[in-house]
C-alpha positions in Angstrom: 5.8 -11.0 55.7 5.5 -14.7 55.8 4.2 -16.8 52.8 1.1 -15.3 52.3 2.9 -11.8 51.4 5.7 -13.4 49.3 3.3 -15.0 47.0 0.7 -11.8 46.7 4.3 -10.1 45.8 5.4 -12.1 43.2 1.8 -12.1 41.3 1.6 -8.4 41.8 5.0 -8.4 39.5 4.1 -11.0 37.5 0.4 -9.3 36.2 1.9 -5.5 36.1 4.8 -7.0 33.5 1.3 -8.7 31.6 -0.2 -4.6 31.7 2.8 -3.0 29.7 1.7 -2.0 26.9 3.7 -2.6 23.4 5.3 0.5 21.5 4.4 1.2 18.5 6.7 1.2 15.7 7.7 4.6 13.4 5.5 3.5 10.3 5.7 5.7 6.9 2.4 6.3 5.2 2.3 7.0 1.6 -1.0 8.9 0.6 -2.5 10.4 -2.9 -4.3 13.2 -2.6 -5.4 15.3 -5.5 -3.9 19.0 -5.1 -4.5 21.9 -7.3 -2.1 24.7 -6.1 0.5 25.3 -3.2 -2.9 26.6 -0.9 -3.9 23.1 -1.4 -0.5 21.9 -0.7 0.0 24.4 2.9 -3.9 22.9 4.0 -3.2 19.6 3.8 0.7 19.6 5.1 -1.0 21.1 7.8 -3.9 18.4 8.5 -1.7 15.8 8.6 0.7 17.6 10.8 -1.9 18.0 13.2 -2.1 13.6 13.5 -1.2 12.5 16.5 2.2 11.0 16.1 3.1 12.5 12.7 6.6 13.9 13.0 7.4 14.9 9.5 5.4 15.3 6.8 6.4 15.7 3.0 4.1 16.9 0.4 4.9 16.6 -3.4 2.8 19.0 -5.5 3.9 17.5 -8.6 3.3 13.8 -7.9 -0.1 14.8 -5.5 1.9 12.6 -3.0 1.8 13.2 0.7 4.1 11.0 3.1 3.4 11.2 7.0 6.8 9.7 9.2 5.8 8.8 12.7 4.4 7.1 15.5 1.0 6.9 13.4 -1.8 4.7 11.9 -2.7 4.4 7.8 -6.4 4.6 8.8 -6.2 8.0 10.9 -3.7 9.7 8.6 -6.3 8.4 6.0 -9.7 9.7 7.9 -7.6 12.8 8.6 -6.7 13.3 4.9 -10.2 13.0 4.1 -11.5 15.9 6.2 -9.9 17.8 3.9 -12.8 17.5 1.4 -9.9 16.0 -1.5 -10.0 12.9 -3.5 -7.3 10.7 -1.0 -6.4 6.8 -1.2 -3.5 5.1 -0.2 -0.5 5.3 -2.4 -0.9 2.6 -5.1 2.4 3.1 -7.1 5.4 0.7 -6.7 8.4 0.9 -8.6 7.9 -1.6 -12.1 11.0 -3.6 -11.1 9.0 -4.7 -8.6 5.9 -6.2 -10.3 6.0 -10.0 -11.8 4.1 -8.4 -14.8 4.3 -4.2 -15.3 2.1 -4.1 -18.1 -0.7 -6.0 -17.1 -4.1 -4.0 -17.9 -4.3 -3.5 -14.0 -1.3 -2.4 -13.4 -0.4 0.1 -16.4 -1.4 3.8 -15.5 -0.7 6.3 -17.2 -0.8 8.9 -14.6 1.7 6.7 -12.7 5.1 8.3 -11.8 7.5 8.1 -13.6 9.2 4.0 -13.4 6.2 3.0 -11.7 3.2 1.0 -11.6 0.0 0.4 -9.5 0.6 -2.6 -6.8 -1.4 -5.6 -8.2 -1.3 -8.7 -6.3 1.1 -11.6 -7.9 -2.2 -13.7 -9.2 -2.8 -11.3 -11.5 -1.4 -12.7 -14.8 -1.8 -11.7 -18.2 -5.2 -13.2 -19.4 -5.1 -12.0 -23.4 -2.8 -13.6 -25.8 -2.3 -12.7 -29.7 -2.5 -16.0 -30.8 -6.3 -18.2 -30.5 -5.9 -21.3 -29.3 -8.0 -22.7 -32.0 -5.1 -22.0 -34.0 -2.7 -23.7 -32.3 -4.6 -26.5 -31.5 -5.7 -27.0 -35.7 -2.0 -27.4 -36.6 -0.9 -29.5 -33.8 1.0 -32.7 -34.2 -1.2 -34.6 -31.5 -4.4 -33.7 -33.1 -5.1 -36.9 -35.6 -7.5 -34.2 -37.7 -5.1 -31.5 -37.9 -4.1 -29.7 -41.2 -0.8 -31.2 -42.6 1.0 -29.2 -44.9 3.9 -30.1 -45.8 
């Protein structure tokens, strides 16, 4: 075999471990989807069972939530959701112990579940106050021209 053959060996091993491919992880996709009535409910159980991947799939009628288990993508369970002809997005609800702030105006809805909120992101802060700063600023201490009443 002589050196030649050893080395063509050892990068033959070394570039087929480069070719294996990674597998994927079992990922759990959370969906909205606006259903009307169980028909609604059976079509698209049965669209999303048809994903490649999907091993279990869970609709809710009563929270329009559909949850696809398996060896899958967000963007093809979403695409396939879609063909469906239904208003779909990704599910935006986290539970409110999760949030910084619940009740900002962007993450308050009122057709949330119950005990949760939409996901904002943690930059979101609460931008209205009750009080005007003007206010607070006329009866300061530091401010030489302030109102004292005393």
């Amino acid at each position: 075999m002589g050196v030649e053959g050893t080395i063509e060996y050892i990068s033959d091993l070394l570039s087929s471990v480069k070719k294996k491919k990674k597998k994927k992880q079992i990922q759990t996709v959370a969906l909205k989807i606006r259903m009307d009535c169980e028909g609604c409910a059976r079509k698209v159980k049965k669209v999303l069972s048809g994903v490649k991947g999907a091993k279990s799939v869970d609709v809710d009628l009563k929270q329009q939530k559909a949850t696809v288990t398996g060896y899958v993508e967000a963007k093809k369970v979403l695409a396939a959701a879609q063909s469906t002809k239904k208003k779909v997005e990704l599910w935006p609800y986290v539970p409110y112990t999760l949030v910084a702030n619940p009740y900002v105006a962007q993450a308050y809805d009122k057709k949330a579940p119950r005990n949760h909120v939409r996901k904002v992101p943690d930059t979101a802060t609460v931008s209205e106050t009750t009080v005007d700063d003007r206010y607070i600023i006329m009866f300061s201490d530091e401010n030489p021209n302030a109102c004292s009443i005393m």
